[in-house]
C-alpha positions in Angstrom: 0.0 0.0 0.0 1.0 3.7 -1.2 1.1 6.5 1.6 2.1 10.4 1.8 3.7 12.0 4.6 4.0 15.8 4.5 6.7 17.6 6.7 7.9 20.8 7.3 11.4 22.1 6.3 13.5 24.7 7.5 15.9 25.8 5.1 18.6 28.6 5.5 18.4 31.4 3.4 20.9 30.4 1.0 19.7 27.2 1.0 16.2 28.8 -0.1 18.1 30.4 -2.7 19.2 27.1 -4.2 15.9 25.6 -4.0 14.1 28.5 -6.0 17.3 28.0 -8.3 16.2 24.2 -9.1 13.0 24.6 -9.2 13.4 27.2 -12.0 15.6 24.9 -13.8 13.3 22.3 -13.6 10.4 24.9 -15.1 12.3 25.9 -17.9 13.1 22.2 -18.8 9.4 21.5 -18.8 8.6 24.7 -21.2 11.5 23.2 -23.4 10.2 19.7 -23.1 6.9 20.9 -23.9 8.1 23.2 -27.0 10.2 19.9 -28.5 7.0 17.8 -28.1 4.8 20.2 -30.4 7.8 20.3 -32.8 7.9 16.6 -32.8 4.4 16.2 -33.7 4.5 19.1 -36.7 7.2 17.0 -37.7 6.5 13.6 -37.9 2.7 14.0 -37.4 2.0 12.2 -34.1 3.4 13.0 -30.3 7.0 11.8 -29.2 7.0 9.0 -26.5 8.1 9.8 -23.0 11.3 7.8 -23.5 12.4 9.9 -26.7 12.4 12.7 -25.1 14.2 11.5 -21.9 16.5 10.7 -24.4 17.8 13.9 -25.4 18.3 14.9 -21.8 22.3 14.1 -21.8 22.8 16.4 -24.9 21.0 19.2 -23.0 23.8 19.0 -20.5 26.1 19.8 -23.3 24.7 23.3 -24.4 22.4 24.0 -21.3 24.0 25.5 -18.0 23.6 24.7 -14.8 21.2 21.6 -16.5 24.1 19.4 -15.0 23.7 21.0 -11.4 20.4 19.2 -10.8 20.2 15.6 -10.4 19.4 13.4 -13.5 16.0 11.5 -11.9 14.8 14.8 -11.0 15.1 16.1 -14.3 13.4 12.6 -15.8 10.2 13.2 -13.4 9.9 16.7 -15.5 9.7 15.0 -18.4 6.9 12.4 -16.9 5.1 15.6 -15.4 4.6 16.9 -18.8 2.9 13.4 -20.1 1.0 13.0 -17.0 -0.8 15.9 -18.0 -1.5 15.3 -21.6 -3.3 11.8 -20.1 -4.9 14.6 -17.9 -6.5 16.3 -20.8 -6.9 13.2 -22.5 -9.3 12.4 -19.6 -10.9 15.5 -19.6 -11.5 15.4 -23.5 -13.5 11.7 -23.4 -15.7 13.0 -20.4 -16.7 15.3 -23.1 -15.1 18.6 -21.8 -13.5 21.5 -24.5 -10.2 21.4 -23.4 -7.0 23.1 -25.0 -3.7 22.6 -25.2 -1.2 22.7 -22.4 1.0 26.0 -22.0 4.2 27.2 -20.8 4.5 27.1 -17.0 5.5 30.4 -15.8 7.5 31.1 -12.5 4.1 31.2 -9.7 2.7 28.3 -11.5 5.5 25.7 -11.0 6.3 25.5 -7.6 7.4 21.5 -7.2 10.1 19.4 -8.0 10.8 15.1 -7.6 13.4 13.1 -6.4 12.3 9.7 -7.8 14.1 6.1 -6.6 17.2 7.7 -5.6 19.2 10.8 -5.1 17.8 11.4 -1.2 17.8 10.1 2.1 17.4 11.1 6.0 20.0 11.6 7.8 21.0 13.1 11.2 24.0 15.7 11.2 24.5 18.2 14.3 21.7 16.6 16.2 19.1 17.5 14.0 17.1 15.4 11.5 18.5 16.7 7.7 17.1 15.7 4.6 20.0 15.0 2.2 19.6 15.5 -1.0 22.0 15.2 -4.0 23.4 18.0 -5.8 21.6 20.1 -3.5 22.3 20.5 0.1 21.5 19.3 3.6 17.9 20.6 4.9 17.1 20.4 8.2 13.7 18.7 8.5 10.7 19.0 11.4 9.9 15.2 11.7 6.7 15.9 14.0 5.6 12.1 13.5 7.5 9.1 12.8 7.7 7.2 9.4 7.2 3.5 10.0 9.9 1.1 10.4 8.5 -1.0 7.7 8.1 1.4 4.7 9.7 1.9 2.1 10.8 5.5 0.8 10.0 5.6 -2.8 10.3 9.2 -3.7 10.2 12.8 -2.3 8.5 15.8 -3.3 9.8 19.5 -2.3 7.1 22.0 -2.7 7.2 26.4 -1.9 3.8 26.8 -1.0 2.4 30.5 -2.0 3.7 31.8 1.7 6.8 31.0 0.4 7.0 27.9 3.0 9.0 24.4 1.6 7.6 21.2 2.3 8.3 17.8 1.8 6.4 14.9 1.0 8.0 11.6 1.3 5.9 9.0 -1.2 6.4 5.4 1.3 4.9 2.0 0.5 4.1 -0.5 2.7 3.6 -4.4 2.6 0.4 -4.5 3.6 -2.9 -6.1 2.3 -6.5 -4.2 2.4 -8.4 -5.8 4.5 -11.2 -8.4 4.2 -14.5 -7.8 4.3 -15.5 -9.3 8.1 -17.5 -11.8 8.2 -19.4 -11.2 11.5 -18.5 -7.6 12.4 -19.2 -6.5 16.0 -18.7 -2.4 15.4 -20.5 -1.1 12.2 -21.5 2.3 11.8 -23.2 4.0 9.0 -22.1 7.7 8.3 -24.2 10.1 7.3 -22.8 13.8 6.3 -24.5 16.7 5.8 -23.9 21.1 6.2 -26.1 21.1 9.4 -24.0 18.7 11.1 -21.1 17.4 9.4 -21.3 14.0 10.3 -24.2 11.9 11.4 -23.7 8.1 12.3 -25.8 5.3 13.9 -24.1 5.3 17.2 -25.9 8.3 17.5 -23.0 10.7 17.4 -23.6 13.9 15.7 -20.6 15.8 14.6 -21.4 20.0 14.1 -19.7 21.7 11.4 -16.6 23.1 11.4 -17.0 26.7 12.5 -14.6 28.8 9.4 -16.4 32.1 9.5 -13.6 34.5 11.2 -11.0 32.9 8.8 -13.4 33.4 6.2 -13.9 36.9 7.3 -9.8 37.8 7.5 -9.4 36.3 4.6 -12.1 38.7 2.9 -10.6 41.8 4.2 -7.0 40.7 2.9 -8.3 39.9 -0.4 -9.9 43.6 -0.2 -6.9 45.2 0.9 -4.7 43.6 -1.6 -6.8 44.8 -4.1 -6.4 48.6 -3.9 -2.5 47.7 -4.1 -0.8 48.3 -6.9 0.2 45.0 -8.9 3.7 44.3 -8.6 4.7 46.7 -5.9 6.4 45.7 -2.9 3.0 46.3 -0.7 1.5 44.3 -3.2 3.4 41.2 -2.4 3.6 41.7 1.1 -0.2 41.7 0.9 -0.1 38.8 -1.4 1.7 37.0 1.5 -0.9 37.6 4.0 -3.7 36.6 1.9 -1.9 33.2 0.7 -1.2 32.8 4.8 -5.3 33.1 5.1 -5.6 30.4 2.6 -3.6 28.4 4.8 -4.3 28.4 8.0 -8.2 28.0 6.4 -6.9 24.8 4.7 -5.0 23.2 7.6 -7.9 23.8 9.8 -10.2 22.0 7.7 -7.8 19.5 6.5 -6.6 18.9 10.5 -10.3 18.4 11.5 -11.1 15.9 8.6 -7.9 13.8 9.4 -9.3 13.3 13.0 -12.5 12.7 12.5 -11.8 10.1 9.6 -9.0 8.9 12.1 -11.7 8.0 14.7 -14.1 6.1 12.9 -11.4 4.2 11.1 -10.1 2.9 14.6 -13.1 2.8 16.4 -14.9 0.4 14.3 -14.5 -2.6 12.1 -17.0 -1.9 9.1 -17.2 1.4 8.1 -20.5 2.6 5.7 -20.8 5.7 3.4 -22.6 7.3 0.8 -20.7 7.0 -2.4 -21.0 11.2 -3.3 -20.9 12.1 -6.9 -19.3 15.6 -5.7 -18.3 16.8 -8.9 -21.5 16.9 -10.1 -23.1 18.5 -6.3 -20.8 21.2 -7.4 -22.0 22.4 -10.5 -25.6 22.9 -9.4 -25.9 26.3 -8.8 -27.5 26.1 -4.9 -25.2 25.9 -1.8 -21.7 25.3 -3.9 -20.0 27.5 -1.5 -21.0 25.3 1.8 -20.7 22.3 -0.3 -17.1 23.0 -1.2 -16.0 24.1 2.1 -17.3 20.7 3.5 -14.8 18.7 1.5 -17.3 15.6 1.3 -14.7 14.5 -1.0 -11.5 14.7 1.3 -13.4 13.6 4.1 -14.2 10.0 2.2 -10.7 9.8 1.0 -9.1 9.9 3.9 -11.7 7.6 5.5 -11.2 5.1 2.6 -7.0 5.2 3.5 -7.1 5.6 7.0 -9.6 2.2 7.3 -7.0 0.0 4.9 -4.0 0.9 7.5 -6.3 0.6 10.6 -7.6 -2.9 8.9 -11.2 -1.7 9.2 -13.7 -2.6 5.9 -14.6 0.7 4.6 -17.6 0.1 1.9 -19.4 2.9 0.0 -23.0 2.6 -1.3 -25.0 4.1 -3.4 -27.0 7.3 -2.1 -29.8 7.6 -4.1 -32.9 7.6 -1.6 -31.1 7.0 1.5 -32.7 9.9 2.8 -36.1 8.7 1.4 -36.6 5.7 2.8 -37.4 4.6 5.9 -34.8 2.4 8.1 -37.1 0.2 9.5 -39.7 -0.8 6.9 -38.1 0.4 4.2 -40.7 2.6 2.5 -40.0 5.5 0.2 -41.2 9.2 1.7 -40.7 12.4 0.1 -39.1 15.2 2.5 -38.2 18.5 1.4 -34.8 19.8 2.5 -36.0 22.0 5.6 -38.3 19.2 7.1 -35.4 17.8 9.3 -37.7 14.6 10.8 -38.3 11.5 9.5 -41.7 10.2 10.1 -42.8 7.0 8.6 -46.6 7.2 7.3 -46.6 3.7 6.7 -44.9 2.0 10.2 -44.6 5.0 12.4 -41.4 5.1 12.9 -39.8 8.5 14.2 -36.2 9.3 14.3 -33.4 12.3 12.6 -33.9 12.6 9.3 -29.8 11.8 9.3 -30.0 9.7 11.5 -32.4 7.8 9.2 -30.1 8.1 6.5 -27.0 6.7 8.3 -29.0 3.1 9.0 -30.0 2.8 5.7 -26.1 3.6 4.4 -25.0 0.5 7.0 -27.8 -1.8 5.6 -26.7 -0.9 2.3 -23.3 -1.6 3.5 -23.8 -4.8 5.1 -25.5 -5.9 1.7 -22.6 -4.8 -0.2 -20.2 -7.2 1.5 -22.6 -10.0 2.1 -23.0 -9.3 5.6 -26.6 -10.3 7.1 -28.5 -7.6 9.6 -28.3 -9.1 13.4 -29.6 -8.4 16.4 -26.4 -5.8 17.0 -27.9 -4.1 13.6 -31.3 -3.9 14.0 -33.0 -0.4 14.1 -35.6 -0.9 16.7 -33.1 -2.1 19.5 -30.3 -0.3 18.8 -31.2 3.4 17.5 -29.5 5.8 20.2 -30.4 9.1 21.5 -28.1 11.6 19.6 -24.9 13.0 21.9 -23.9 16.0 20.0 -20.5 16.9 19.4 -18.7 20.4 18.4 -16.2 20.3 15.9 -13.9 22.4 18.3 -14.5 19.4 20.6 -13.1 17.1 17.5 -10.2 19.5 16.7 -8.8 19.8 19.7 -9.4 16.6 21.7 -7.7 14.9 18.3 -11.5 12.3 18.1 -14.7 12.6 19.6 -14.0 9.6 21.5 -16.7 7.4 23.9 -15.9 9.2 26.7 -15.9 12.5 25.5 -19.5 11.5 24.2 -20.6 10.4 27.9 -19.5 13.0 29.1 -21.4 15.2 26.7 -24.5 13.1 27.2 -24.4 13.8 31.1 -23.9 17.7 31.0 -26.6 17.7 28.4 
């Protein structure tokens, strides 16, 4: 299995200097790359392969300086950037979008170079933790969590991010197998997620929201402020600075409060049920974009899906259509609109959230989906709870809404 982990590094100026000085290199490589592929296909009609125009690398060197000063696997992974996103288009253009053609990268747009197989490794010099990499320098790196013992480091990727911060993401793969679907599970939980409250499952846990309005806010008055600058001026880009330092701290709030939440369920349970979100397509409808892109249903899932593979939970994802609709314990079809926020079963009587509704009808479609029968453990009309709400801020800063935080929300409440 295939991981990421991100880290911070803490480069010296002049070692800041020689990243940007890469990095550039590495750009201008990709316009040329890109400029000897069009010329190719005038030429000869069709598009170059990938290894013809590695090919030519070593008689770059001979003409191009300071081509030399960067290592040769970085300078290959520039070359597979450049067909990874002509399969990108590719994509794009079969799903029946207009696309273009790709264009020259110019210095704000490429902000990310590879070290792929070789060429890097960590190291500890001075008694600090230094990520060595070749024909560059030593950078001291901020290991705030451990890499397994058992993975393998397969590549690393240094990225500026627009606050001008480097980062590094080390690509590790482990030897381990997704798990198998259980076949008696004893903790199954159905998720249900929503703007109201984030997340709604059939323990009876209801996650709120994540509260983003005063970084919203901030990042509103930057945006106007950098706007009556004048483009290119040095309070321009100090503005620019602050703005891309809102967008930031926005996105590692979220990002922090999805990785815990996703990092509960996937430890608490052993079966893990969701609704298979077509959020693409949410998006383009025209009503509540905004709220539906700040959830980050998308994230959220992915990081559920990964998390329960390294936790060995099953995580299963089912189709949504009428989740809401139906009713969890007879299974009849009800229309609600959006506001009514109870589900009330004309044809059984059953009463309960209209999420929590939801979420038992994405476990039984869950258990279905892996062959697992409904027990007594599963069954709506013994096992329904009485919601315990939970805060996001609770989530964020407790690191999980966990059992006992929820009993002791239960009692205060």
């Amino acid at each position: 299995m295939y991981y990421a982990y991100k880290y911070r590094l803490n480069p010296s100026d002049a070692h800041r200097e020689e990243l940007d000085r890469h990095r550039d290199i590495c750009r201008q490589l990709y316009n040329h790359t890109l400029y000897r592929l069009n010329e190719y296909q005038d030429e000869h009609g069709e598009l170059p392969s990938m290894t013809t125009l590695r090919s030519e690398l070593p008689d770059l060197k001979q003409w191009w300086d300071g081509l030399s000063d960067v290592y040769s696997k970085v300078l290959q992974t520039v070359v597979e950037r450049l067909f990874d996103n002509l399969r990108g288009l590719s994509k794009l253009k079969d799903n029946g979008y207009d696309v273009g053609q790709l264009k020259w990268k110019p210095p704000r747009e490429f902000r990310s170079f590879t070290y792929s197989q070789s060429g890097f490794k960590l190291d500890k010099k001075g008694g600090q933790t230094v990520l060595s990499l070749s024909k560059l320098t030593d950078i001291p790196i901020r290991l705030h969590r451990a890499i397994p013992d058992d993975a393998a480091l397969k590549q690393v990727t240094l990225k500026k991010e627009p606050t001008g911060e480097w980062f590094a993401t080390f690509g590790v793969e482990m030897d381990r197998e997704p798990p198998e679907p259980p076949e008696n599970p004893k903790k199954c939980v159905g998720i249900d997620v929503g703007i109201l409250k984030y997340a709604h499952d059939t323990d009876g846990t209801a996650v709120g929201s994540l509260d983003l309005s005063d970084e919203r806010e901030r990042l509103e008055r930057e945006q106007r402020s950098l706007s009556r600058k004048e483009h290119g001026s040095n309070n321009w880009e100090k503005q620019r600075q602050r703005v891309a330092e809102c967008h930031a701290a926005l996105r590692r709030k979220r990002r922090d409060f999805l990785h815990k939440l996703s990092n509960y369920y996937a430890r608490e349970y052993d079966l893990v049920a969701v609704e298979d979100l077509n959020v693409k397509r949410m998006m383009e409808s025209p009503s509540n974009s905004r709220n539906t892109a700040s959830a980050a249903w998308r994230t959220f899932l992915s990081l559920l899906e990964y998390k329960c593979d390294r936790e060995g939970a099953h995580f299963v994802a089912v189709n949504p259509r009428g989740t809401t609709k139906e009713c969890a314990s007879c299974g009849v079809s009800t229309e609600k609109p959006l506001w009514v926020r109870e589900h009330s079963c004309p044809a059984c009587g059953f009463e309960a959230d209209r999420d929590a509704n939801a979420a038992w009808n994405i476990l039984s479609r869950g258990l279905e989906d892996v062959g697992v029968g409904h027990s007594e453990s599963t069954s709506v009309e013994t096992s329904l709870p009485v919601d315990t709400s939970v805060s996001a801020k609770r989530v964020v800063e407790a690191g999980s809404p966990t059992l006992k935080e929820r009993t002791a929300s239960a009692v205060s409440e």
